[in-house]
C-alpha positions as CSV (number, residue, x, y, z in Angstrom):
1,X,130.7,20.4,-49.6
2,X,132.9,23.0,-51.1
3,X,130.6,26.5,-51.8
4,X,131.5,29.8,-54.0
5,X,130.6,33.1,-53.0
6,X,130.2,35.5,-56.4
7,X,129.9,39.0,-56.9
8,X,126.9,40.6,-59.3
9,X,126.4,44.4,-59.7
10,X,122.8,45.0,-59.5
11,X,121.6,45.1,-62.8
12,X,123.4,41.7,-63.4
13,X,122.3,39.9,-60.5
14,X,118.7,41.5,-61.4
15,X,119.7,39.5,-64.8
16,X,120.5,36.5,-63.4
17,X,117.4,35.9,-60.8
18,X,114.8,36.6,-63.7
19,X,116.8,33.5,-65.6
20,X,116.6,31.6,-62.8
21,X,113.0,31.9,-62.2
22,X,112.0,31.9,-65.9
23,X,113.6,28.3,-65.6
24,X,111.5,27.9,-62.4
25,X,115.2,27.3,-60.1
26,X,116.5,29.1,-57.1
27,X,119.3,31.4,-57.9
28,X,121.3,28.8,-55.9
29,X,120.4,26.2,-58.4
30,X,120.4,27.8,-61.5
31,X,124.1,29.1,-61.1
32,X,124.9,25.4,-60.8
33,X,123.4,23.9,-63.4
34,X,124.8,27.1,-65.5
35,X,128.4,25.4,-64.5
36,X,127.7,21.9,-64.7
37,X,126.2,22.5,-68.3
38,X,129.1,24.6,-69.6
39,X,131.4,21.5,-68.5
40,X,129.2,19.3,-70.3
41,X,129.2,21.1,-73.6
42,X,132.9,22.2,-73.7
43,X,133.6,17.8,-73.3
44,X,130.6,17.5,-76.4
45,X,132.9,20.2,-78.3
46,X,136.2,18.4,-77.6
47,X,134.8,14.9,-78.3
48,X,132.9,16.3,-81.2
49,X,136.5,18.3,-82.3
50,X,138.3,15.0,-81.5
51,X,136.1,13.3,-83.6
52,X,136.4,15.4,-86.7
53,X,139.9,14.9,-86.7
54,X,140.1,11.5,-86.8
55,X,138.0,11.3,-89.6
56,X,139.0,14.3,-91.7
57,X,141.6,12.5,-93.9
58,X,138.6,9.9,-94.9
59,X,136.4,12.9,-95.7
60,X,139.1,14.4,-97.7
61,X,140.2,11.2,-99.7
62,X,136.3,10.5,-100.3
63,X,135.3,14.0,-101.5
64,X,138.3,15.4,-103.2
65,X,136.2,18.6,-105.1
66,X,135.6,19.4,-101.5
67,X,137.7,22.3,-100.7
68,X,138.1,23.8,-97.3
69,X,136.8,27.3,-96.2
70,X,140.5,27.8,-95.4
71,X,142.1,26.5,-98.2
72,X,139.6,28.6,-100.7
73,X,140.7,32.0,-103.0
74,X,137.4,33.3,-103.5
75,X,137.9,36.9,-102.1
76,X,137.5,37.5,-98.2
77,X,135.7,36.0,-96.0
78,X,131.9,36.7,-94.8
79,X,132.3,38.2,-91.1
């Protein structure tokens, strides 16, 4: 099985071992999980993206007072 050496400085590999044993893991562990989680959530944000999409001209047609941050005049934006 393929396997991934990483580089920490001390302070953030001091960082990363009180994560993983606040989650109750072995370093080995919670650096895994970290990577197969961020996979998981960048598909939910593409799916959920994806999704939007498809249904944005539906919203729009539905809820025509409903202006878009983007499309609004109201001064600048909040940060």
């Amino acid at each position: 099985m393929p396997s991934l050496n990483v580089t920490f400085t001390d302070e953030e590999l001091k960082g990363v071992r009180a994560a993983a044993a606040a989650e109750g893991k072995s370093l080995k562990q919670y650096l895994h999980d970290l990577g197969v989680r961020e996979m998981e959530r960048q598909k939910f944000v593409a799916g959920a993206s994806s999704w939007a999409d498809r249904l944005r001209a539906e919203f729009d047609a539905a809820n025509p007072e409903e202006i878009p941050p983007s499309a609004r005049h109201e001064g600048s934006a909040a940060a």
